[in-house]
N, C-alpha and C positions, 0 to 999 in steps of 0.2 A: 262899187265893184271895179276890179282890176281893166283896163282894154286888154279882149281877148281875140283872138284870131276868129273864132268861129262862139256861136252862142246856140246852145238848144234848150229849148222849153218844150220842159214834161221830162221827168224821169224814169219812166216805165222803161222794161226791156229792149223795145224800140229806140226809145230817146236816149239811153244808156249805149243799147250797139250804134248808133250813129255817131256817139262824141266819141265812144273807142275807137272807130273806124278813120273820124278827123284825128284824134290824137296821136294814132299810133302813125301818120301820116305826117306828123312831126307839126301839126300845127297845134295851139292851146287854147281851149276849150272850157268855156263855163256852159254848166247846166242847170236853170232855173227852175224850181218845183212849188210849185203851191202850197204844196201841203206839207204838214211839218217834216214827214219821213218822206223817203228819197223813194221809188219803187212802183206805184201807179198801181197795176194789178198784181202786183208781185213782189205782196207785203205779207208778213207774219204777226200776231197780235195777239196778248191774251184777253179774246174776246168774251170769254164767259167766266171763268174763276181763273186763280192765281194759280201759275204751273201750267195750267192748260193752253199750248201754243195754236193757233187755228191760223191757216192760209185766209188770206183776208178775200182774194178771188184765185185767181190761178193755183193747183195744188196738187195737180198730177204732170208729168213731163213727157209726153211720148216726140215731139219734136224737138225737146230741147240737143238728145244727141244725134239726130237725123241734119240739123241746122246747121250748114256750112259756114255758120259767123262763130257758132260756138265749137265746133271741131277745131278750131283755129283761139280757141279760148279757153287757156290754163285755169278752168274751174276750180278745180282739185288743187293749185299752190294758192288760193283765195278759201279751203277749208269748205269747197263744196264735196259733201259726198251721198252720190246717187243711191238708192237703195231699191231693188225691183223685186215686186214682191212676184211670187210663183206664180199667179193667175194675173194678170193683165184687167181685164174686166170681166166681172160673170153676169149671167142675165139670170134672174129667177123667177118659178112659175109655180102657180098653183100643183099641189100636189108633193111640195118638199123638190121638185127637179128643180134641173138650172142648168144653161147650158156657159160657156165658158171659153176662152182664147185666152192663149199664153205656150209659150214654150214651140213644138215645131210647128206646123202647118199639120202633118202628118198624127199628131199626139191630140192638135184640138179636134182633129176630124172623129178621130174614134173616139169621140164622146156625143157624137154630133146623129148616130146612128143611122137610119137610113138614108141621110144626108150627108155620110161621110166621102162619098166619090164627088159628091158636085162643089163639096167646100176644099177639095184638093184640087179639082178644075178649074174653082174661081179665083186660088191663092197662092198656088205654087208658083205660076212665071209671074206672077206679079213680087212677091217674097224674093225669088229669084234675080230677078232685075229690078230691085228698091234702088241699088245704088246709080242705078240707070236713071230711073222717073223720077228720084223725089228731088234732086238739081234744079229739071226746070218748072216742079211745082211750087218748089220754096224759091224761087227767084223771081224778075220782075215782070215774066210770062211776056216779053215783047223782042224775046232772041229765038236764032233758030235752035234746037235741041242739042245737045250733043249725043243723043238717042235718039233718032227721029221717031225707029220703031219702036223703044219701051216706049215712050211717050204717049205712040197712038195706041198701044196695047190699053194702056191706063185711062186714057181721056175717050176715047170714043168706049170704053165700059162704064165709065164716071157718068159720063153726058146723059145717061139715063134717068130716070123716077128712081126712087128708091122700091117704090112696090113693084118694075118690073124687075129688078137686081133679086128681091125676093120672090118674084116667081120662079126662081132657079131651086128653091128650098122647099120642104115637104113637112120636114117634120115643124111642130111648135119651138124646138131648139134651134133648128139651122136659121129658121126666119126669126128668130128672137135676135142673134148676134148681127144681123141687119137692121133689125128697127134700133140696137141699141147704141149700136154707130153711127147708122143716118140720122138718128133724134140731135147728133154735136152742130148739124147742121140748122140748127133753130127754124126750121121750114119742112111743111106739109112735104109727106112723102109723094106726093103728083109731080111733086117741083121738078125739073131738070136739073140735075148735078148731085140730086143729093147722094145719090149712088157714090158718086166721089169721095163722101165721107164713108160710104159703109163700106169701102175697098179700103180707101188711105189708113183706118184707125186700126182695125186688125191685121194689114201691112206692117205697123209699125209696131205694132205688138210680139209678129214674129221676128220682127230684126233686133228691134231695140228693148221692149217692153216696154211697162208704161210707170218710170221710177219716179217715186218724189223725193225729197230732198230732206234727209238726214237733220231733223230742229225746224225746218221749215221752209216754204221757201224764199223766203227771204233772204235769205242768204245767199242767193245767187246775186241780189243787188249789191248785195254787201262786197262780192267778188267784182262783180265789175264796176262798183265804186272806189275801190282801193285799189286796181289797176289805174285808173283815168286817173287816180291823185299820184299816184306814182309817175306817172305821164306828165307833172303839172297841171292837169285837169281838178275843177272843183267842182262839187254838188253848192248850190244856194237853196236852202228849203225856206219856207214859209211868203215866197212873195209870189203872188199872184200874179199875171201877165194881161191885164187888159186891153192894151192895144200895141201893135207892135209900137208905134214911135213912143213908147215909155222903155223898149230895150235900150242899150250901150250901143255904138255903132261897133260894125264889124263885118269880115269879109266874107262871113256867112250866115245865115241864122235859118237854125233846122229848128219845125214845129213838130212835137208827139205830139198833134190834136187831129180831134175831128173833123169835116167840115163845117159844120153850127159850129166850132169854135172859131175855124180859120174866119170866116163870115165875120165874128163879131171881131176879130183883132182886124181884121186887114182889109174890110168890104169893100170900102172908098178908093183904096187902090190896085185893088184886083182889077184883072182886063174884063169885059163883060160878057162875053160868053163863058169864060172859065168859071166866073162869079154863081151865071145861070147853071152851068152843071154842077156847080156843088149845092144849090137850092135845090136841083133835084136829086140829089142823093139820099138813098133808103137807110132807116134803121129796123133793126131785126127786133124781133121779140125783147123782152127785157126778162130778168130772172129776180125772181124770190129766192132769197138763200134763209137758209136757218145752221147754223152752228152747234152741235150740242159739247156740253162735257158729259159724260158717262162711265156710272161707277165698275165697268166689264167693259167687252168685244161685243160688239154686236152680234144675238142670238138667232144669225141666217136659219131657216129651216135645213139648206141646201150646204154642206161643204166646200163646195167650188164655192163658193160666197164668202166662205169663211176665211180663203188664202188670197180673197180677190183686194188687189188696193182699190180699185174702181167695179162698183155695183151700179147697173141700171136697172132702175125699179120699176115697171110699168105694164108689168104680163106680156101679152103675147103680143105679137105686130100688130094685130086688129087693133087691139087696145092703145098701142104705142100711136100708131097711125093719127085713131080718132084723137087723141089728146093733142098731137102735134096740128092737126086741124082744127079743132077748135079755138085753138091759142093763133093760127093765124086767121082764124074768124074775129077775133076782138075778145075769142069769149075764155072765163077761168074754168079750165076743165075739172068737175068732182073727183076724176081718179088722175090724178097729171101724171106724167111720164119727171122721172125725178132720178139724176144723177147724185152717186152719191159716193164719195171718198172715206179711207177708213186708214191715212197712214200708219195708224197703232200696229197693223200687220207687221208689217218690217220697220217701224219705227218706234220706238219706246221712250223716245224722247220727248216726245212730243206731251204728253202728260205722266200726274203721278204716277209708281208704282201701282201699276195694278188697273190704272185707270184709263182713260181713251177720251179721244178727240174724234169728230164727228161731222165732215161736212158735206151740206147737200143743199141743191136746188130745183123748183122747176122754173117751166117755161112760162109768163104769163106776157100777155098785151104790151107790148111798148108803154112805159108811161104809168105804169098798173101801179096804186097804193094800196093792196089787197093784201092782206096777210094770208098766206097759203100753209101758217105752221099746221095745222089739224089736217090740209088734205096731205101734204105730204107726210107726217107721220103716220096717218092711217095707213098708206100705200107699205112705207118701211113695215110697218107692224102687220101688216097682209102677210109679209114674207120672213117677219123674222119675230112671230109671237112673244111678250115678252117685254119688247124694247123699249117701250114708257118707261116700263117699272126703273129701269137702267137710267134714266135723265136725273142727273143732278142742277146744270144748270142747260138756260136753250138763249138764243140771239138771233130772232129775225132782223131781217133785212130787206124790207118790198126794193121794185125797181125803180122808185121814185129815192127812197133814200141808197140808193146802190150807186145812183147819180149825183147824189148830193156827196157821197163819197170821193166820187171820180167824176169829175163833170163829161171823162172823153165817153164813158159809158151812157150815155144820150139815151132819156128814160130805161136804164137797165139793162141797156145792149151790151153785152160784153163782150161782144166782138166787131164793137166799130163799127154795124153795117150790114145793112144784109147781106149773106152768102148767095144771092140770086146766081145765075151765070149771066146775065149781063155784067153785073157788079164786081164779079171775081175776073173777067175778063179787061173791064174800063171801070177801075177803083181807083180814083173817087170820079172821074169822069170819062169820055173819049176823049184820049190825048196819046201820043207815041209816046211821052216820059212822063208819068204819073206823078215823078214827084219836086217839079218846077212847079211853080203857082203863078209862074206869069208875073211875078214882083220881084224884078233882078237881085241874085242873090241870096232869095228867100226860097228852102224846101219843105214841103209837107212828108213824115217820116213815121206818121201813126200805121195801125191795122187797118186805116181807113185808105190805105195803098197795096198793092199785091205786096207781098201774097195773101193777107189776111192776119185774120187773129189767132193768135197762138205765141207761146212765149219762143220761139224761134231767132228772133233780131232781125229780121232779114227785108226787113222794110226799113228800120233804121237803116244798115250797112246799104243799104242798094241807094236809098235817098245819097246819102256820106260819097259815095263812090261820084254821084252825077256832082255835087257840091265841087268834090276834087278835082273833076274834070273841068269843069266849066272855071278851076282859080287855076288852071295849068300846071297841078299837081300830080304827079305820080304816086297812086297808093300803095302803101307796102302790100306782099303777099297778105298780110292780116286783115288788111283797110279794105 
């Protein structure tokens, strides 16, 4: 390898926005990848038949244009194009109904019925001041606001349980669009904060919606891999990173890993408190995915289902609740609460004529080698009679090989970590700067740093930015 100014290992969107943030900075940048393709969670694959393109994990975008690394990042001359389908997410229920988000605040409420006044109280100043709160929610949460007041509008409503955020809701629909947003939160609705997901995701439904990416998303790497080569930046795929002193030297070196990863590259030289707070850092649930190809749309009972890119499958709150509960029991729930994506809606690329791509997950145990295809199809096939018949091919995935995919997804977590609010507050430890490791030179740049998981960038760029600082760089407006 070339001597490069700066060095990151792990290619994921994190590891990607951090080498764009140094390059655009004017320094040059290699990025090492383990795995054969460049991407981490934010790969495309034909997983099941030929033709058939599947997101390998990340594959719906509602942060990606909320994200102040990517507002700043020419998508579209890299041949990304967003596509948002009409409905954002529907939720369905027993009986052919379904309740659903997308379009204004005021359009989802009248479908919301007797619960249409309290889902306009709980979403209009919030919809209204997005551009206000979601700055310093996607940033490294240790500056002062530049909204103090949207800020606390949003955080002290977040700070809540998700079940008391649903006792604002009456009918089975208004509390449905709660449990189907707090369940992103991989944690029992008692938790604290989970409320913060069932605000954030329909927030950003009414600003942004919730687009995927025109062939896959993959292609987003593809954009900002062919930016950072245009930069003099290179991708290196296939070499694995076992400890740091097998790097190049260099005057910085950013890690997309976890903390079980930073441990096994760098234990011996880490400082030993820092060491001990990353031995206690939590992973969340891990996910079972299944992939299908199928010879149609999937046969929703529900219409709003039908226009939805994203379906959450799990009945009512109660239903949602328990499932999210038992999975933070240890245990695999019979009816799981199961997200589930359908970009064939606004995407037709994505498979044959005529045909359709299919991806879904649930929640199970950290660590879980269980196969969940039969409970999560029952669950789909509760709401959309039918949909067997439709499977031509299927591809599970437990959390054990979800891991063996991506080693940062730590038994199946795919989100780096639990979303506790300890963890969202002091990710990966208690520290004023999250992302020094205490080994001069050296930053941690994964989800397993605020602000979390999501394909945003913004734990890469915020790592990139302390980096610059600390070599007496001035970063551009980009960086």
């Amino acid at each position: 390898m070339r001597r490069a100014d700066a060095i990151v290992v792990g290619s994921g969107p994190n590891g990607l926005s951090a080498a764009l943030t140094l390059a655009r900075a004017g320094l040059v940048v290699d990025v090492i990848e383990g795995a054969a393709t460049a991407g981490g969670g934010c790969r495309t694959e034909e997983l099941t038949l030929p033709g058939f393109h599947h997101d390998v994990c990340s594959a719906v975008h509602p942060l990606l244009q909320a994200s102040p690394f990517f507002r700043h990042t020419d998508l579209s001359a890299g041949g990304v194009k967003l596509l948002t389908p009409p409905i954002a997410f529907a939720h369905p229920l027993d009986g052919g109904r379904a309740a659903a988000v997308g379009g204004t605040v005021a359009e989802t409420a009248a479908g919301l019925g007797a619960d249409a006044a309290a889902y306009v109280r709980t979403f209009s100043s919030l919809v209204r001041l997005a551009d206000q709160i979601l700055p310093t929610f996607l940033g490294p949460l240790r500056s002062i606001p530049s909204s103090p007041v949207a800020t606390a509008l949003f955080g002290l409503k977040g700070l809540a349980p998700a079940e008391h955020l649903a006792g604002r809701f009456h009918t089975d629909e208004g509390r449905a669009v709660v449990a189907g947003a707090a369940a992103h939160s991989m944690l029992s609705f008692t938790t604290p904060l989970t409320s913060a997901f069932a605000l954030l995701f329909p927030m950003l439904a009414h600003v942004y919606g919730w687009p995927v990416v025109e062939g896959g998303s993959g292609r987003v790497v593809d954009a900002l891999t062919s930016e950072l080569e245009a930069l003099d930046g290179q991708v290196v795929t296939g070499k694995w990173v076992r400890r740091l002193d097998d790097l190049p030297p260099a005057r910085a070196t950013l890690l997309d890993v976890t903390p079980r990863q930073l441990l096994r590259l760098a234990a011996d030289q880490l400082p030993k408190r820092y060491r001990r707070g990353l031995e206690r850092f939590r992973y969340g649930p891990g996910v079972c995915k299944v992939d299908w190809a199928l010879a149609g749309p999937v046969p929703w009972q529900a219409e709003k289902c039908r226009q939805a890119g994203t379906v959450h499958v799990g009945g009512t709150f109660a239903e949602v609740a328990r499932s999210e509960a038992e999975v933070a029991a240890g245990r695999h729930p019979e009816q799981p609460f199961c997200l589930v994506t359908q970009p064939g809606v606004v995407d037709p690329t994505r498979a044959p004529a005529g045909r359709h791509t299919l991806w879904g997950y649930c929640h199970v145990p950290n660590g879980s080698d269980i196969d969940m295809t039969e409970r999560i199809e029952a669950q789909i096939e509760r709401f959309a009679p039918g949909f067997r018949d439709l499977v031509l091919a299927r591809v599970t995935t437990t959390a054990m090989q979800v891991e063996a995919h991506n080693p940062s997804y730590v038994g199946g977590d795919i989100g780096a970590g639990a979303a506790t609010l300890r963890q969202t507050v002091f990710r990966p430890t208690a520290k004023w700067n999250p992302y020094r490791t205490g080994i001069k030179g050296v930053y941690l740049c994964s989800a397993s740093t605020p602000p979390g998981g999501g394909v945003h960038g913004m734990c890469g760029e915020a790592a990139a930015r302390t980096a610059l600082h600390d070599l007496g760089r001035l970063p551009t407006r980009n960086g």
